[in-house]
Wavefront OBJ file of the C-alpha trace (Angstrom):
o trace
v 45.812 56.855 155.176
v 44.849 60.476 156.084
v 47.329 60.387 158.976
v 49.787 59.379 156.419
v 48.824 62.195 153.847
v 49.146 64.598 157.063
v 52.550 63.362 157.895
v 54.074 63.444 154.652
v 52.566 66.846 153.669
v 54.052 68.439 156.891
v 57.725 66.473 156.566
v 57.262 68.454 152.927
v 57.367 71.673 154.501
v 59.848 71.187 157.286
v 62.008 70.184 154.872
v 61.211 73.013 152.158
v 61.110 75.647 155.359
v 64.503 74.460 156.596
v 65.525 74.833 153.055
v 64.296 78.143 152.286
v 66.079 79.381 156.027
v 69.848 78.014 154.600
v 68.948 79.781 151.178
v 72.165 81.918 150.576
v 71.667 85.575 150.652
v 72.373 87.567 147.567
v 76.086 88.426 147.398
v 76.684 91.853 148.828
v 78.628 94.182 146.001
v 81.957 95.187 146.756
v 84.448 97.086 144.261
v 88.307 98.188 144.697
v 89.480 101.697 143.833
v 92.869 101.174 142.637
v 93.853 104.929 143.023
v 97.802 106.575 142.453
v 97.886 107.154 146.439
v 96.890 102.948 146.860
v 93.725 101.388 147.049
v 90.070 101.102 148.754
v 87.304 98.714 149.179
v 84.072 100.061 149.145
v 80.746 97.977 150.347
v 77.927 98.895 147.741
v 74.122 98.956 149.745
v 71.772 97.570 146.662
v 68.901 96.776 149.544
v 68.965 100.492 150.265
v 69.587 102.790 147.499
v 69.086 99.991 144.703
v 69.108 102.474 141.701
v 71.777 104.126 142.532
v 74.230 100.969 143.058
v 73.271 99.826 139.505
v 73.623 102.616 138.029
v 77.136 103.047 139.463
v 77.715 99.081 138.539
v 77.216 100.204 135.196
v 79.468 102.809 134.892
v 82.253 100.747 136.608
v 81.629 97.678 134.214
v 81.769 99.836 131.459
v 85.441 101.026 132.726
v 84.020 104.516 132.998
v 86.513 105.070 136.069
v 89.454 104.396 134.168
v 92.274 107.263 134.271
v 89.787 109.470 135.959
v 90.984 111.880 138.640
v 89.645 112.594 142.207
v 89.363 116.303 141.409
v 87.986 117.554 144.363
v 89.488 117.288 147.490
v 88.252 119.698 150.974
v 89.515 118.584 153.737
v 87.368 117.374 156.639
v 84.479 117.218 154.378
v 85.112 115.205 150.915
v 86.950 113.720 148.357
v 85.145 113.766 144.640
v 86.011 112.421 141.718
v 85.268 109.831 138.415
v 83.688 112.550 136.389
v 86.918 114.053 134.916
v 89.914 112.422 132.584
v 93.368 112.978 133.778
v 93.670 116.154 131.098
v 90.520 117.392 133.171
v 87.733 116.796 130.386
v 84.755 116.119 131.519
v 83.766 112.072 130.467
v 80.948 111.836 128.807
v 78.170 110.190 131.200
v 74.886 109.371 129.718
v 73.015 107.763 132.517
v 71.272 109.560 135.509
v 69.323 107.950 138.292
v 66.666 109.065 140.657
v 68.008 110.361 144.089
v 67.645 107.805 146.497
v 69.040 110.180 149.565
v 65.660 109.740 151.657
v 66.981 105.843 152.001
v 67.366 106.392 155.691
v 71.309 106.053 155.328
v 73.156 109.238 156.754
v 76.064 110.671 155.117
v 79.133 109.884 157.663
v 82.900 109.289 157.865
v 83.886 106.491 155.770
v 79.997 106.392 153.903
v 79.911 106.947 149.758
v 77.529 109.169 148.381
v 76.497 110.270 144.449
v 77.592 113.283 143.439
v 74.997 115.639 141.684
v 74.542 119.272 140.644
v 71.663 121.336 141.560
v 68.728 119.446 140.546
v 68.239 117.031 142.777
v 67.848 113.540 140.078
v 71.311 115.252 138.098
v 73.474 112.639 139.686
v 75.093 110.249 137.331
v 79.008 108.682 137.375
v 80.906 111.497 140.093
v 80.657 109.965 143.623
v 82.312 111.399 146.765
v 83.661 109.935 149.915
v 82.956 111.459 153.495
v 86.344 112.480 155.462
v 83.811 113.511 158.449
v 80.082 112.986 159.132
v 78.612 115.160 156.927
v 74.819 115.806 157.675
v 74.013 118.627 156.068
v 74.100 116.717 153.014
v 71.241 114.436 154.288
v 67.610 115.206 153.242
v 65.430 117.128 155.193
v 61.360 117.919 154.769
v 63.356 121.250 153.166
v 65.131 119.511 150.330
v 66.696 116.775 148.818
v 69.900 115.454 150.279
v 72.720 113.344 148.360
v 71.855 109.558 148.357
v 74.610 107.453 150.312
v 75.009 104.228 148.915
v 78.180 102.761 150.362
v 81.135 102.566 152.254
v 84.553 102.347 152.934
v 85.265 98.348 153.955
v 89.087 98.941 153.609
v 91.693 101.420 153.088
v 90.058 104.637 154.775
v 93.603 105.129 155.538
v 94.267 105.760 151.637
v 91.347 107.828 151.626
v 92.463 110.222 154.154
v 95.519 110.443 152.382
v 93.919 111.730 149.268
v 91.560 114.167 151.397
v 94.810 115.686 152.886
v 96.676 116.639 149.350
v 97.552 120.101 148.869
v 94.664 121.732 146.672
v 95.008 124.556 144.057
v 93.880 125.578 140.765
v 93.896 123.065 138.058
v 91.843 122.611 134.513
v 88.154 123.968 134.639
v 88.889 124.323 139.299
v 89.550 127.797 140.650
v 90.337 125.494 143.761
v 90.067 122.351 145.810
v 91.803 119.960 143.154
v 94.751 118.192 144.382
v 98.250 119.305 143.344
v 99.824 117.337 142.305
v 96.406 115.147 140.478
v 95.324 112.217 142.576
v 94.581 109.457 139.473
v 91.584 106.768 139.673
v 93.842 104.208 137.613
v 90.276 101.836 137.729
v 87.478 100.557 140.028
v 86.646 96.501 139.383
v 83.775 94.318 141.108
v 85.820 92.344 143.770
v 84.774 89.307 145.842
v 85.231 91.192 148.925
v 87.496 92.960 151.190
l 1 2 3 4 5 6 7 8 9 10 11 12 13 14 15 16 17 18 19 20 21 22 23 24 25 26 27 28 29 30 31 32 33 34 35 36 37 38 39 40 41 42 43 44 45 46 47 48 49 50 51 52 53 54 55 56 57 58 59 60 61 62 63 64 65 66 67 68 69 70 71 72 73 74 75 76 77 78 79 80 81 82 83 84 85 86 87 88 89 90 91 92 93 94 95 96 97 98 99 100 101 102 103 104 105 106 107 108 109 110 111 112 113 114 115 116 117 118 119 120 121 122 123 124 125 126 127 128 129 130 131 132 133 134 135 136 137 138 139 140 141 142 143 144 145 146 147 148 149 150 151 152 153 154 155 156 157 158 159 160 161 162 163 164 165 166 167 168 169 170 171 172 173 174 175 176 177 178 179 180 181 182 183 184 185 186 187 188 189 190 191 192 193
């Protein structure tokens, strides 16, 4: 009988083991930037800057990105935008989130970052995407960086187009915003690339 107990009690856990190893992962976060130059994929990275990807989730479920403009554009370095309408007023964005830029991801071509002003936990809906690798704006033991916390899956071609627009002067910008405006028409959760 105890060799029976034994034997049943370790089929249990093969079974349950095996079970737990085919357990589906979570679903990895993707969203499409439907943009007036065409469109993008970008892979969101919840496992490494967590806060920042739901915080972003938010603001795209909400629609925040709707008929927002990409309005700063420097060529070999970024494109920035969802912060501004397409009259250039700023959107109101009430949520902020801790930097996450010491999450061991490095800010290179094709990699999305949040945006933020001087204070390093002022990031909130503006995100940027790198048209080079773009170190300097990694952390150091000197100061905060800006927290990566995706990347382009598809359509880097698109992106290069927008970071390649002739800039100028437009609304509140001495410079850098495209001429004519480069539009965010939306961003939307998608299945994948």
């Amino acid at each position: 009988m105890k060799k029976l107990l034994i034997g049943i009690v370790l089929s249990v856990a093969i079974i349950g083991g095996a079970q737990a190893a085919t357990k589906p992962a979570a679903a990895t976060p993707f969203v499409k930037v439907y943009t007036s130059l065409g469109n993008f994929v970008i892979q969101l990275f919840p496992d490494r800057a967590p806060l920042t990807v739901r915080n972003f989730l938010r603001y795209v479920d909400r629609g925040q990105y709707t008929d927002t403009l990409f309005h700063r554009v420097i060529t070999n370095f970024v494109i920035q935008g969802g912060g501004y309408d397409i009259h250039y007023h700023l959107k109101p964005a009430p949520w902020q989130t801790v930097n996450e830029s010491g999450n061991g991801l490095s800010n290179s071509r094709g990699t999305v970052g949040l945006a933020r002003g001087k204070a390093p936990h002022s990031g909130n809906c503006q995100f940027y995407v790198n048209l080079n690798d773009n170190s300097e704006l990694d952390p150091s033991a000197a100061r905060w960086g800006y927290a990566v916390f995706g990347r382009i899956v598809q359509g880097m071609s698109v992106v290069d187009r927008i970071g390649n627009q002739p800039t100028g002067a437009a609304g509140p910008f001495r410079r850098d915003a495209p001429i004519p405006p480069v539009v965010i028409e939306k961003i939307v959760r998608v299945a994948g690339p």
